[in-house]
C-alpha positions in Angstrom: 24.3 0.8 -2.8 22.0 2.8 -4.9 23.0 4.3 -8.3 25.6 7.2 -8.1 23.4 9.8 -9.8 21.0 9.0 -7.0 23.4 9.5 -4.5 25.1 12.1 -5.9 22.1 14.6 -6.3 21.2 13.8 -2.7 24.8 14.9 -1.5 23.9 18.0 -3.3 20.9 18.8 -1.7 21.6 17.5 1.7 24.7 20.2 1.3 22.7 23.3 2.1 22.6 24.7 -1.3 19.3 26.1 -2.3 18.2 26.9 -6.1 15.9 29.6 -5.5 13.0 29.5 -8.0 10.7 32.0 -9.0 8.3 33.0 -5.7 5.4 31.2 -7.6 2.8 29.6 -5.2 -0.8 28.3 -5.3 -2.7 32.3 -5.1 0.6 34.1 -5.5 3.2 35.3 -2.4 1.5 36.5 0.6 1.7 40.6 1.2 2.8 42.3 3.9 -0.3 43.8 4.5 -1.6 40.6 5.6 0.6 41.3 8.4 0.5 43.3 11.6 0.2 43.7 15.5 -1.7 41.1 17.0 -2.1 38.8 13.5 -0.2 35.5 13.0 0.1 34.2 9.3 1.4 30.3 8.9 1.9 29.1 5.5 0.9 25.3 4.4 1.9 23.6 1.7 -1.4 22.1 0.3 -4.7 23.7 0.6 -7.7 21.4 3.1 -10.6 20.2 0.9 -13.2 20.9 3.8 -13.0 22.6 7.2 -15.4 19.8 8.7 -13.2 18.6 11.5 -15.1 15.1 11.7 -14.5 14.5 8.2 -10.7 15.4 7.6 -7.8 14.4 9.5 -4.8 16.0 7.5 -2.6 18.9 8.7 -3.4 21.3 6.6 -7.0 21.1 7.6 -6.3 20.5 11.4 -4.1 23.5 11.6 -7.6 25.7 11.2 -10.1 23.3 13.0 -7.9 22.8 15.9 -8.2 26.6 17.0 -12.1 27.1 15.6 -13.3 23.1 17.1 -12.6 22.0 20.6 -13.0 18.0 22.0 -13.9 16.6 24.9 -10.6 15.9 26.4 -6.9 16.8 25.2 -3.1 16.2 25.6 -1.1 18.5 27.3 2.9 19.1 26.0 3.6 16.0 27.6 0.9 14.1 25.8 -0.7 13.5 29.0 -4.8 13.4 28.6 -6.4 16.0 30.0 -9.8 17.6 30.4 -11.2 20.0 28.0 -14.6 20.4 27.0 -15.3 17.7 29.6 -14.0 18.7 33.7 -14.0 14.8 34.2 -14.1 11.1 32.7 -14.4 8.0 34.6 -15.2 4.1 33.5 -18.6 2.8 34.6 -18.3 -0.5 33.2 -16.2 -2.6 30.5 -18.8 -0.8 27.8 -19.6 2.9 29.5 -17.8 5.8 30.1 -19.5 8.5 31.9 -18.0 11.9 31.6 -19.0 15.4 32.8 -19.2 18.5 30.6 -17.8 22.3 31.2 -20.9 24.3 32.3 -21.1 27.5 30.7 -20.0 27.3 27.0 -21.9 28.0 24.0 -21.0 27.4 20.6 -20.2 30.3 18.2 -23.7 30.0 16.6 -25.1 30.4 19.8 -26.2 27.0 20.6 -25.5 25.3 24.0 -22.8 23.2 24.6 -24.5 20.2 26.4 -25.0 16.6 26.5 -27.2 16.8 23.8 -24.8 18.5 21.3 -21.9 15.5 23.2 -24.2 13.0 21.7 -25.1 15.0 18.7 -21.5 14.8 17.6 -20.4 11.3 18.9 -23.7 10.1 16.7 -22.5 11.7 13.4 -19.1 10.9 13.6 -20.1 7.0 13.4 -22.7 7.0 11.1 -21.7 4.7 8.6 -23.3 7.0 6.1 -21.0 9.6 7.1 -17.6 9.4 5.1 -15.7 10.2 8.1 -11.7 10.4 7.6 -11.2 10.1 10.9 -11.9 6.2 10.6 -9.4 4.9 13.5 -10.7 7.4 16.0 -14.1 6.1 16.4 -13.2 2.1 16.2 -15.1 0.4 18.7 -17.7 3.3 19.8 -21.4 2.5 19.8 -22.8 5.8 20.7 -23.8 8.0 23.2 -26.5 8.5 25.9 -27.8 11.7 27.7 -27.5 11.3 31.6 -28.3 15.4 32.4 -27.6 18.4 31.1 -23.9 18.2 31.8 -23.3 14.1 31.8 -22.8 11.9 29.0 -22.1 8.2 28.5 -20.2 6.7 26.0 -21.2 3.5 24.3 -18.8 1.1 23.1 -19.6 -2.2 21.2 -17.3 -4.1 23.9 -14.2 -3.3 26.0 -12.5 -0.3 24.8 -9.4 0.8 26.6 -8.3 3.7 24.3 -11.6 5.3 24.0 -9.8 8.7 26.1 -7.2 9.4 23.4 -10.1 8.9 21.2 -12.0 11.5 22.4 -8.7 13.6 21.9 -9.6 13.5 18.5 -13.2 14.2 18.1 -13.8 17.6 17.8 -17.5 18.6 18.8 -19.9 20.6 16.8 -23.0 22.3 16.5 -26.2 20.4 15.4 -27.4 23.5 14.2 -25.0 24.4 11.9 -23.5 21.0 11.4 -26.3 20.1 9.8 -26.6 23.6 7.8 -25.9 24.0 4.0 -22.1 24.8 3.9 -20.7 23.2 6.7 -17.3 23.1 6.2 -16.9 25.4 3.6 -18.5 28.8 4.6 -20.0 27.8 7.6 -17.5 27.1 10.2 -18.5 26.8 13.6 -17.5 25.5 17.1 -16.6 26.7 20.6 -12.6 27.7 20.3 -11.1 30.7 20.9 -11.3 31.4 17.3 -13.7 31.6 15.0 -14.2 31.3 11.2 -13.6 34.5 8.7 -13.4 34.0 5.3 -12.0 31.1 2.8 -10.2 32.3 -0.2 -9.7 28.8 -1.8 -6.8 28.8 -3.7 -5.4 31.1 -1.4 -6.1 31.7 2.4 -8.2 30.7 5.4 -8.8 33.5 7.9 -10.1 33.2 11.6 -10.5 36.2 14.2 -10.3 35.9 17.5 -13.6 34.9 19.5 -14.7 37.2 22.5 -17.0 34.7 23.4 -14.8 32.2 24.0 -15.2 30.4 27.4 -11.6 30.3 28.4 -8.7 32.7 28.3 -8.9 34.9 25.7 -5.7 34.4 23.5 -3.2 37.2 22.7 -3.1 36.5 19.0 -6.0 38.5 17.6 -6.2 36.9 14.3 -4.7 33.7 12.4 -4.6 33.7 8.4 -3.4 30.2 7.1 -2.1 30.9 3.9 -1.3 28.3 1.2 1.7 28.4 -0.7 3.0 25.2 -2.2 6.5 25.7 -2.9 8.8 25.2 -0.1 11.4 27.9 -1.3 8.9 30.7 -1.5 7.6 29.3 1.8 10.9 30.4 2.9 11.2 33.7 0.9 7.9 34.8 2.4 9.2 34.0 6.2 12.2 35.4 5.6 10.6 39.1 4.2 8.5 38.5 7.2 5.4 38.0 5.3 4.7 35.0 7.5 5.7 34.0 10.7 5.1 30.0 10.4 6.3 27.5 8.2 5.0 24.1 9.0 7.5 21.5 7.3 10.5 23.5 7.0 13.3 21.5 4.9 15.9 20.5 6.5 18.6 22.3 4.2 16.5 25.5 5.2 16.9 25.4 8.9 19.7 27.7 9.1 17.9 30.2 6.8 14.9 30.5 8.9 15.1 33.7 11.5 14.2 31.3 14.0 13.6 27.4 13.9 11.7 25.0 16.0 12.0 21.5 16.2 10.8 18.0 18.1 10.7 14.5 17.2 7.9 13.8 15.4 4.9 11.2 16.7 4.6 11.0 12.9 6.8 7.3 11.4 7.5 7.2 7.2 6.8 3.9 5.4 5.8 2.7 2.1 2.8 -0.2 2.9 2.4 -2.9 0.6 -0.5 -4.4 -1.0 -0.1 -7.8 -0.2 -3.2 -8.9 -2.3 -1.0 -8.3 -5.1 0.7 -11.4 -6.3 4.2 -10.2 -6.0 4.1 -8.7 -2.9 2.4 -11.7 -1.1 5.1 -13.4 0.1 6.3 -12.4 3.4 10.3 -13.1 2.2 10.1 -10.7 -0.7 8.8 -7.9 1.9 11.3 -8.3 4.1 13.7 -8.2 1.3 12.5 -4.9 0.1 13.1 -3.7 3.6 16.4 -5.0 3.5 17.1 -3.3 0.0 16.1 0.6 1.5 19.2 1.9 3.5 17.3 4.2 6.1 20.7 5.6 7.3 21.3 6.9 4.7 17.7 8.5 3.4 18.0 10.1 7.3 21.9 11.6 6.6 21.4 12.8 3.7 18.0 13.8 2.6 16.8 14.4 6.5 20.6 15.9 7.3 20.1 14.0 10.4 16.4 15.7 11.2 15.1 11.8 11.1 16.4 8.6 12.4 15.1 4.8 10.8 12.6 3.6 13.0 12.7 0.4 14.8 10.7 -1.3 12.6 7.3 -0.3 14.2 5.3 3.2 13.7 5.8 3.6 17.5 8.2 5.1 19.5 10.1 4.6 22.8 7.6 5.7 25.8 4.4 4.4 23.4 2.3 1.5 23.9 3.1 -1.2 22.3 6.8 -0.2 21.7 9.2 -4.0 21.3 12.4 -2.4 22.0 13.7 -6.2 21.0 12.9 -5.1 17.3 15.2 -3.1 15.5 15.1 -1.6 12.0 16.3 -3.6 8.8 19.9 -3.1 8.2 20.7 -2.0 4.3 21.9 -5.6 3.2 21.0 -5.8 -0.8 22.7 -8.9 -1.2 20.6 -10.7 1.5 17.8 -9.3 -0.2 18.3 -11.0 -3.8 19.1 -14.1 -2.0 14.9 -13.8 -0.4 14.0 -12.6 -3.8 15.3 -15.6 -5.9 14.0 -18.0 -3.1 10.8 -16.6 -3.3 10.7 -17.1 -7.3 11.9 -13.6 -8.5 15.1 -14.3 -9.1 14.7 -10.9 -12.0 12.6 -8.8 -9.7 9.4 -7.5 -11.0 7.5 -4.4 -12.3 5.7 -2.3 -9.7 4.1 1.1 -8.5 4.9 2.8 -6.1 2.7 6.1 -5.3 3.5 9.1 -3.7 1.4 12.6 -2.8 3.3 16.0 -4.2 4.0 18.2 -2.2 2.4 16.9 1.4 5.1 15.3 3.5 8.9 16.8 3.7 11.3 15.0 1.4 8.5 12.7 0.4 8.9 12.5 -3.5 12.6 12.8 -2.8 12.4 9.9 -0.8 10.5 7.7 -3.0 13.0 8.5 -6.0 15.9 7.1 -3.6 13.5 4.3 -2.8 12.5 3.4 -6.6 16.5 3.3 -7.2 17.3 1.0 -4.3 14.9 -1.2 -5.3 16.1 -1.6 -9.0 19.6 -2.3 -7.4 18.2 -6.0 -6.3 15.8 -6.0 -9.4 12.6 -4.7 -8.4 10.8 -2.0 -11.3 9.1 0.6 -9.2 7.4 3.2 -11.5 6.8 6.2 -9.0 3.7 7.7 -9.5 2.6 11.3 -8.6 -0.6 11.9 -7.5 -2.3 15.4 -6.5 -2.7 15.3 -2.6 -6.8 15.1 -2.6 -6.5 12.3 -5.1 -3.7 10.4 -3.0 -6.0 10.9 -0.6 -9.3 9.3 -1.4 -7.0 6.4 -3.8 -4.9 5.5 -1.1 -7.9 4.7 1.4 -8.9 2.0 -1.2 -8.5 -1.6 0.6 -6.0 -4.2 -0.8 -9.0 -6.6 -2.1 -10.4 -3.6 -4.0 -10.0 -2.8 -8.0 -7.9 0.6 -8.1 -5.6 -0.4 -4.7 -2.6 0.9 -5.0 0.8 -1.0 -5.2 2.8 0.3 -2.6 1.8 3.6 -0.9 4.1 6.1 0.5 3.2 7.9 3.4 3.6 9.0 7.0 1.2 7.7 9.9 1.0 10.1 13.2 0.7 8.1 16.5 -0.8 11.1 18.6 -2.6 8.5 21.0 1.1 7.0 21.4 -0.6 3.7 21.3 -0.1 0.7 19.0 -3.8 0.8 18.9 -3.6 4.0 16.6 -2.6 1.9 13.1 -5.1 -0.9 13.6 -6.9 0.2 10.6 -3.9 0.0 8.3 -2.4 -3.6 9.9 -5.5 -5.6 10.3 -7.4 -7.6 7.2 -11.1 -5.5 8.5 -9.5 -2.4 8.7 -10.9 0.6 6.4 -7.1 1.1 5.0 -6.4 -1.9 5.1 -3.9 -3.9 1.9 -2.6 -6.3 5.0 -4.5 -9.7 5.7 -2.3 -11.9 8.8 -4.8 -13.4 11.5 -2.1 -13.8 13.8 -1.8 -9.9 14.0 -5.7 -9.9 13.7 -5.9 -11.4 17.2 -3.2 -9.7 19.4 -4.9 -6.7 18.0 -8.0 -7.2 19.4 -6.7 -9.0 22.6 -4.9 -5.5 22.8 -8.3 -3.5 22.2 -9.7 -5.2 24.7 -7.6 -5.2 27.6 -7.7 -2.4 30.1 -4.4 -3.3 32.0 -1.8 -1.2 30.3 0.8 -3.4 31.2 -0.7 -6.5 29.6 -1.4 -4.7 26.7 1.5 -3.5 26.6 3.3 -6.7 26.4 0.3 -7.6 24.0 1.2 -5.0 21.4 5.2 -5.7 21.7 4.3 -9.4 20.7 2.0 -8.3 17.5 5.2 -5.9 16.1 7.5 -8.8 16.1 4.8 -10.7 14.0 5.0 -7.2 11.9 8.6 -7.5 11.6 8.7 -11.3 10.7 5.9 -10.7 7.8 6.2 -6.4 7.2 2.9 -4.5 6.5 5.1 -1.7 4.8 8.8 -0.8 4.1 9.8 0.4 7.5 11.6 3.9 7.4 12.2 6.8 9.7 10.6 8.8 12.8 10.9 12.5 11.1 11.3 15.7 13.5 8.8 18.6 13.6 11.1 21.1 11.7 9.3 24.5 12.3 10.2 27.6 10.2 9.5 31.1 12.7 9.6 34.1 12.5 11.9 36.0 15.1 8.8 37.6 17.4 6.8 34.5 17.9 6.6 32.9 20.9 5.5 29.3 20.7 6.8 25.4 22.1 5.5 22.7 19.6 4.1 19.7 20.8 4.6 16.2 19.9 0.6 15.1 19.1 1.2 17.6 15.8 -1.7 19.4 17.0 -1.6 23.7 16.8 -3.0 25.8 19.4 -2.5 29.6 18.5 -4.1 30.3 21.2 -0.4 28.7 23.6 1.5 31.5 20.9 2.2 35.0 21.4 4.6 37.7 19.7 7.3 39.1 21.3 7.2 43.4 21.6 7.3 44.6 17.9 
């Protein structure tokens, strides 16, 4: 077991008590005057670098982009794909898909929608001179061709089954002012139902309502995303009804919200090795370290049952891929010396592990727990803070690269509920990448190649055994949505972690 001091300040937390601290946050507490009829206010816990939705991928940036920037097609609650800007999709050939755009829209500059903004966008999403964070969303597309006016083919470099829930997740812009001075910052443009007001950085984003918009109008007139980066006053300000959303409410806080929402998560924790790194190369002192985390009890204690260990695969019962065959690691710390001595670290060894502040619920908490597991079968692991924009750009730096982290801490969303989504992270090309194991390499692409979901299917289950024999990562828990409301919104969350204000409404105030 992990040290008592450990275990004992977890108890504590995971109790319900709450320290209340001084209502300090990044630009101060939000005012009620932000407030009124007809005006949502959701407060984030770290503030998005840029507002260009091709180059950012993180919450806090989606949660504006997803109501200002539409895509081509979407999920519905179920996670179902859907059309959106495009009415229909079809597959022409193992290398072409051919879809048909929504007549009638313009973008909020004015501009056309049309095949030639489609292929406008596709095209500078894949430039390789464009930094795109969105890396895994475009593997495998080649580019795009203008049929008509309202038809488009998609290019892909060879047989690309999951190109759909791709285009789920690239939002479409303007050529016009995508390629203005600003974009991103104070130019914000696209064709959803809201549209771009004002960026006070260091305290809030505003958006209005669009009257152009091409589809129903919403009954939220305006949508401030305020950041304030302290949890507690997160929770003050929802509570004086200052705001009316908190996105990852703590779980100790979810009786103390006036209303809570909750789903399980497509999002799965884990701590991914670099296995360039000497110490971590051998398969056998991976799975020890996997064996030295008990995930019951980071999920009962620090997650008050919000969380459950995950099977040993960022997937999920119902997604691609899923090997219900493979279960998580059980907590067995004596197992795990035995693995570490055989593999000639009989003392453990020193090591890093890093962690973002502040982004994901109970992260740093976590990692502490972590750290002191570890040192139970010998292992040194220095945590090591890092601002979230930092974390960010060092934690995309590949395992054969100076600067690559350690081990990184961190939470990957599955909203294509494929295995397909994490190829980047699991496979010795990928842009993430600190993982090298060619047998994975293969039933990866086998699987990326394959349009019979079944096979692929079967394809995928076989890869996250190979996972579980020789572990990317520490393996640790499928988190729930914990959603913080106020009592006169209106509003189902979904499972894709995506935020349409434009599906809320208020109750009669």
């Amino acid at each position: 077991m992990g040290s008592l001091r450990a275990r004992q300040l977890i108890g504590f937390i995971g109790s319900g008590a709450i320290v209340m601290s001084g209502l300090t946050a990044c630009g101060g507490s939000p005012s009620k005057a932000d407030k009124g009829p007809g005006a949502l206010v959701a407060a984030v816990s770290t503030e998005p670098s840029t507002l260009d939705p091709q180059l950012s991928n993180d919450r806090s940036t989606r949660i504006v982009t997803d109501n200002v920037f539409e895509t081509l097609l979407v999920r519905d609650v179920k996670a179902a794909i859907q059309p959106k800007l495009a009415t229909a999709y079809e597959r022409v050939d193992d290398t072409t898909w051919r879809l048909t755009l929504r007549s009638g829209v313009t973008f909020q500059d004015g501009s056309p929608f049309d095949a030639d903004s489609v292929v406008y966008s596709i095209e500078r999403i894949i430039d390789p001179d464009y930094e795109t964070q969105r890396t895994s969303y475009i593997e495998g597309i080649a580019g795009a061709l203008k049929v008509d006016e309202l038809t488009v083919d998609i290019k892909t470099d060879g047989k690309n089954p999951i190109l759909p829930a791709e285009l789920t997740s690239i939002p479409m812009v303007s050529e016009k002012s995508a390629s203005a001075k600003g974009f991103g910052q104070s130019v914000v443009v696209g064709t959803g139902p809201y549209r771009f007001s004002k960026w006070d950085h260091g305290q809030d984003i505003q958006l209005t309502r669009y009257d152009g918009y091409w589809g129903s109008d919403p009954s939220i007139e305006r949508f401030t995303v305020r950041v304030i980066a302290d949890s507690q006053t997160a929770l003050a300000a929802l509570q004086a009804g200052e705001v009316d959303l908190v996105f990852d409410l703590l779980p100790e806080q979810a009786q103390l919200a006036p209303q809570v929402k909750e789903i399980k998560a497509s999002d799965f924790s884990y701590a991914a090795f670099n296995t360039y790194k000497k110490e971590l190369s051998d398969p056998r002192v991976r799975v020890a370290m996997n064996l030295a985390v008990d995930k019951e009890l980071i999920a009962k204690t620090s997650y008050q049952g919000h969380a459950t260990p995950n099977a040993a695969q960022n997937l999920g019962e119902g997604m691609i891929g899923f090997n219900s065959a493979v279960s998580a690691f059980p907590y067995d710390p004596e197992q795990a010396k035995k693995l570490l001595a055989e593999a000639g670290y009989p003392d453990g060894f020193d090591i890093q592990l890093n962690v973002p502040i502040g982004r994901y619920s109970k992260g740093e908490e976590t990692v502490e727990l972590i750290a002191d597991e570890l040192k139970d079968v010998g292992i040194r692991a220095e945590v090591v803070k890092h601002e979230w924009n930092e974390y960010r750009a060092a934690g995309r730096v590949k395992g054969t690269k100076k600067g690559a982290f350690d081990i990184k801490y961190g939470w990957n969303s599955n909203e294509w509920f494929d295995a397909a989504r994490i190829e980047a992270h699991i496979t010795c090309d990928g842009d993430s990448s600190k993982y090298c194991n060619k047998d994975v390499d293969k039933l990866m692409a086998k699987g990326l190649t394959t349009f019979d979901q079944t096979e692929r299917q079967s394809i995928y289950a076989e890869a996250w055994q190979e996972l579980h024999d020789d572990p990317y990562s520490i393996y640790l828990l499928q988190q729930n949505y914990i959603y913080g409301t106020s009592s006169r919104l209106v509003w189902t969350p979904r499972p894709d972690d995506t935020y349409f204000v434009s599906t809320m409404s208020f109750t009669s105030e």
